[in-house]
C-alpha positions as CSV (number, residue, x, y, z in Angstrom):
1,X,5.0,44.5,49.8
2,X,8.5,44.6,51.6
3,X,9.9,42.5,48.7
4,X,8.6,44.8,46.3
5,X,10.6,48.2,48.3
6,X,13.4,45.3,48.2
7,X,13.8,45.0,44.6
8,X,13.1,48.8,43.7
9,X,16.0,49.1,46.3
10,X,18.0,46.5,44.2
11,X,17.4,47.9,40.8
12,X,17.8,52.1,41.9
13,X,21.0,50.6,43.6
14,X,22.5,48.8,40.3
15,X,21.5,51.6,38.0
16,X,23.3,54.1,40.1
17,X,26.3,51.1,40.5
18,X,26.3,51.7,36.3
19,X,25.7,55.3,36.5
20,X,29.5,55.7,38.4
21,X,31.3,53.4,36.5
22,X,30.2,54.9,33.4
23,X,30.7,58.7,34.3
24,X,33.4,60.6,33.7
25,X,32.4,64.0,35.4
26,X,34.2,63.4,39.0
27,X,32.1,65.6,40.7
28,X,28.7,63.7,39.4
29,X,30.6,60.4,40.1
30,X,31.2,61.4,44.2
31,X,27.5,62.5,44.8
32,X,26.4,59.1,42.8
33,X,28.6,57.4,45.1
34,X,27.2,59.4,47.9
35,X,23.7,58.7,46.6
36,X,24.7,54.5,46.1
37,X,25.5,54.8,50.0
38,X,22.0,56.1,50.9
39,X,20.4,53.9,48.9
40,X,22.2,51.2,50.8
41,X,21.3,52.7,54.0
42,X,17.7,52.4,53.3
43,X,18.1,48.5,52.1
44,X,19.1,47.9,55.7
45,X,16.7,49.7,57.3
46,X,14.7,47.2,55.4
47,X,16.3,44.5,56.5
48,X,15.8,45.5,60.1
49,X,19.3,46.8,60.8
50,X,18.9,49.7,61.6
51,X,22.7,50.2,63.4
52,X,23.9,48.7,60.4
53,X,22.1,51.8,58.2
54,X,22.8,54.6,60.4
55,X,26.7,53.4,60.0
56,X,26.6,53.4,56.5
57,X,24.5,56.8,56.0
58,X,26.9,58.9,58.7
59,X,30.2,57.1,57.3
60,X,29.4,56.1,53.4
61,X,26.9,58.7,52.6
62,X,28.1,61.6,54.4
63,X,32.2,61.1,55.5
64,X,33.1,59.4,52.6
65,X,31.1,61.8,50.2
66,X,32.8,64.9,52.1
67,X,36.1,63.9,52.1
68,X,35.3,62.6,48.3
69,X,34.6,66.5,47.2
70,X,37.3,67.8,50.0
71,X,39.6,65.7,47.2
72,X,38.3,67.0,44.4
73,X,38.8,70.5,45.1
74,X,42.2,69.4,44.9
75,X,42.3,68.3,41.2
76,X,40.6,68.6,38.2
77,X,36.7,68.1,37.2
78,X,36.7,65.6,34.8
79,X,38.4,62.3,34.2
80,X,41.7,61.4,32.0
81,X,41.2,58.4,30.5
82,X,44.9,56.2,29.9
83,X,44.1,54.1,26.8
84,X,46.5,52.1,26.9
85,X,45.7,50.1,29.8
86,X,45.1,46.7,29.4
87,X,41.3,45.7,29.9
88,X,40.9,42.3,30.7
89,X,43.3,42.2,33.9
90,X,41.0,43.9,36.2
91,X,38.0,42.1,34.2
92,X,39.4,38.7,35.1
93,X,40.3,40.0,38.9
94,X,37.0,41.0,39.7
95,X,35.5,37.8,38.0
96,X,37.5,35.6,40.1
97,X,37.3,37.2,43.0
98,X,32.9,37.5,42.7
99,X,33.3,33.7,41.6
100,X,35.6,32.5,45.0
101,X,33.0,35.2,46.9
102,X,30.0,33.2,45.5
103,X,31.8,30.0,45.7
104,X,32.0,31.0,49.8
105,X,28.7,31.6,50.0
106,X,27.6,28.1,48.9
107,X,28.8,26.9,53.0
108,X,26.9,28.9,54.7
109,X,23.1,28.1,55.7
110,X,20.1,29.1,54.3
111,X,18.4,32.6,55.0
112,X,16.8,32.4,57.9
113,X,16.9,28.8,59.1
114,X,16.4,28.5,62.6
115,X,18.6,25.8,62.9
116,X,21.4,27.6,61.8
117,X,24.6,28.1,64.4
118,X,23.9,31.7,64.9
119,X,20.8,31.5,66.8
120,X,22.2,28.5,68.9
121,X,24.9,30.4,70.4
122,X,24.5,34.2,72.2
123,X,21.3,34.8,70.8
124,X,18.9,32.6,73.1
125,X,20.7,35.0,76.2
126,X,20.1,38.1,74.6
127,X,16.6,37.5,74.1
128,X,16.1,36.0,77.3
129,X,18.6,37.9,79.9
130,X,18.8,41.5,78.2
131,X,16.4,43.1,80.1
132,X,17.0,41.6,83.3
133,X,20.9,42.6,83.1
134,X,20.5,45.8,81.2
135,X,17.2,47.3,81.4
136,X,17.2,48.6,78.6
137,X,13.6,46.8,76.8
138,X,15.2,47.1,73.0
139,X,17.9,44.5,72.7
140,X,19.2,45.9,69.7
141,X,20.3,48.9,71.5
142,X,21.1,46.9,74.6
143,X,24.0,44.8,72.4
144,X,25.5,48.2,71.1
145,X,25.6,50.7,74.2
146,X,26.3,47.6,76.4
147,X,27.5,44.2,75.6
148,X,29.3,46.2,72.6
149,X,30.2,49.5,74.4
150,X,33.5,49.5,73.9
151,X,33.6,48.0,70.5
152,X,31.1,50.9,69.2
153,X,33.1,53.4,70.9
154,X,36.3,52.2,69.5
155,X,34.5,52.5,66.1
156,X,33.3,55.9,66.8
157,X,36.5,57.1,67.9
158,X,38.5,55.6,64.7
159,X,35.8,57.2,62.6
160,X,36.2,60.6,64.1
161,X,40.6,60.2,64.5
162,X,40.4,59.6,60.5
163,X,38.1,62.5,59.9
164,X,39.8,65.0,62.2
165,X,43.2,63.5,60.2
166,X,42.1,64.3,56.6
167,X,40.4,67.4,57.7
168,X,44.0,68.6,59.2
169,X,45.5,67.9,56.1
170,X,43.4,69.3,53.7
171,X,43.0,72.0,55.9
172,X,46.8,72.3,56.6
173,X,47.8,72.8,53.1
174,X,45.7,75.9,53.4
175,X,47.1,77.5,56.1
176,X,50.5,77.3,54.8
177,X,49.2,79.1,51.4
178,X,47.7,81.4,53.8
179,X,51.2,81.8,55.6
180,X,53.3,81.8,52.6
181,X,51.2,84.7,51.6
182,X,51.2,86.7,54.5
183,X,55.5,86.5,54.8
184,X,55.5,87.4,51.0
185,X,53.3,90.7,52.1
186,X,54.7,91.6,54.8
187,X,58.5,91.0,54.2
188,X,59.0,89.0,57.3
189,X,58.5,85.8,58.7
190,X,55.6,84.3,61.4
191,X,54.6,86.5,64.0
């Protein structure tokens, strides 16, 4: 059954992959994008990881869409297309870069093999030690708010620095309209 929810995943996750290339409405193409993201977010809550999705639903399916809109209030609806721009460049770039990307992945071992270096090295003391050091009974949790407490708060704080960033500026260029305006009414300058 999983497999099945995998591959409707897949396939609603290509076709919406096609659906942003091939638009050229920019407002349709963010909320795909935003859509794409959410999609993905369920994938890895089928996958079992579950920090991994709620990353990529609060950052890819709701930052990135915001700030995606915040930026297109800021230019026009639809998209230009230049002509004259070569096509095959980027083809070839992509194509080589998926082929040295595959050609990586031929190194590394098989999906789930027990035997594999990953479960040989901190996982056998997670498993084993996280309750007694932590006490916390779900060791997925334990890893992030402990062992990984200050990585996932570092993350968390460069999330929220960029937001609050973008937000200024979008926002700044606002409050200087609303500034210009008010001098130009009034005759004078800020209060």
């Amino acid at each position: 059954m999983i497999e099945i929810v995998d591959v409707v995943l897949l396939v609603f996750l290509a076709v919406t992959g096609i659906a942003v290339i091939r638009t050229r409405n920019l407002f349709a193409a963010a909320m795909l994008a935003g859509i794409y993201s959410l999609v993905s977010a369920g994938l890895f809550v089928v996958m079992d990881a579950v920090d991994v999705a709620f990353t990529e639903a609060a950052v890819g399916a709701g930052v990135s869409t915001l700030l995606m809109l915040a930026a297109l209030s800021l230019t026009s609806r639809e998209e230009h297309p230049h002509h004259n721009r070569p096509k095959l460049v980027p083809f070839l770039v992509v194509l080589g870069t998926g082929a040295a990307l595959i050609y990586a992945t031929l190194d590394m071992p098989r999906y789930g093999d027990p035997a594999a270096p990953i479960h040989h090295h901190v996982a056998p003391r997670y498993i084993e030690d996280t309750e007694a050091e932590i006490g916390v009974p779900n060791m997925v949790t334990a890893v992030l708010a402990s062992y990984r407490g200050y990585d996932t708060f570092g993350e968390t704080t460069v999330i929220f620095t960029a937001c609050v960033g973008v937000l200024l500026l979008l926002g700044g260029s606002e409050a200087a309209r609303r500034w210009t305006r008010r001098d130009r009414d009034s005759g004078g300058g800020a209060p």
